[in-house]
C-alpha positions as CSV (number, residue, x, y, z in Angstrom):
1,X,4.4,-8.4,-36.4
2,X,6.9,-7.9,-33.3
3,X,5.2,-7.5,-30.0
4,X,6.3,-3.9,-29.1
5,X,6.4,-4.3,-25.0
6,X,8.0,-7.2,-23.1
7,X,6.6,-8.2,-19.2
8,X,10.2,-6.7,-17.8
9,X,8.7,-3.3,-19.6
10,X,5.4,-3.5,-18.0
11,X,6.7,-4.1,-14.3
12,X,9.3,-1.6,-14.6
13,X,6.4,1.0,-15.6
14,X,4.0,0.1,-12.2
15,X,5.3,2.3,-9.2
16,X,5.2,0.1,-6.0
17,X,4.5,1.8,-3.2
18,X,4.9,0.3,0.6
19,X,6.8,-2.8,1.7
20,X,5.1,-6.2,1.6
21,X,6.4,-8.4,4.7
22,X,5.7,-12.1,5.7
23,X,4.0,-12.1,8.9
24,X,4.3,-15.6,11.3
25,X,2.7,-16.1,14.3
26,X,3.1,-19.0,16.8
27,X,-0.3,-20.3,18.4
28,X,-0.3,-23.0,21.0
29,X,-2.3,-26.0,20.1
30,X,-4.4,-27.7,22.7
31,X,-2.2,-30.9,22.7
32,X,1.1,-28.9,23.4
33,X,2.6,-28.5,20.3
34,X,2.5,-24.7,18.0
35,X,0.9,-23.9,14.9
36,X,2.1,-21.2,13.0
37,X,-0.1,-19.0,10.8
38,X,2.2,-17.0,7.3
39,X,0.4,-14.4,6.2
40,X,1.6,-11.3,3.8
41,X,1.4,-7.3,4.9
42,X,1.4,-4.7,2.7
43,X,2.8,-1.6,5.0
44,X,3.1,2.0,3.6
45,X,6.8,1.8,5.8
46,X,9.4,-0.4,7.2
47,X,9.3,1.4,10.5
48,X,5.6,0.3,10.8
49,X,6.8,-4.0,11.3
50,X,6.7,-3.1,15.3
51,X,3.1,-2.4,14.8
52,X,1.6,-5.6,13.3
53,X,-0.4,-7.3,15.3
């Protein structure tokens, strides 16, 4: 039997709502140097980026 639904089909159905954006922040190390910390936001809007803290 032929498998009636492909993964494209599936994610095409699901309605994403919001903007998920990459978030880096530099932090100063004791020795001098920076550390940066990624992490992902999910915001309802792209005007919201300004507000991330």
């Amino acid at each position: 039997m032929a498998k009636q639904q492909t993964f494209v089909d599936k994610s095409k159905k699901q309605k994403q709502t919001g903007v998920n954006v990459k978030v880096v922040k530099a932090v100063k190390v004791a020795k001098g140097s920076f550390k940066y910390n990624e992490k992902f936001v999910k915001l309802d809007d792209i005007a919201k980026v300004t507000e991330i803290k």
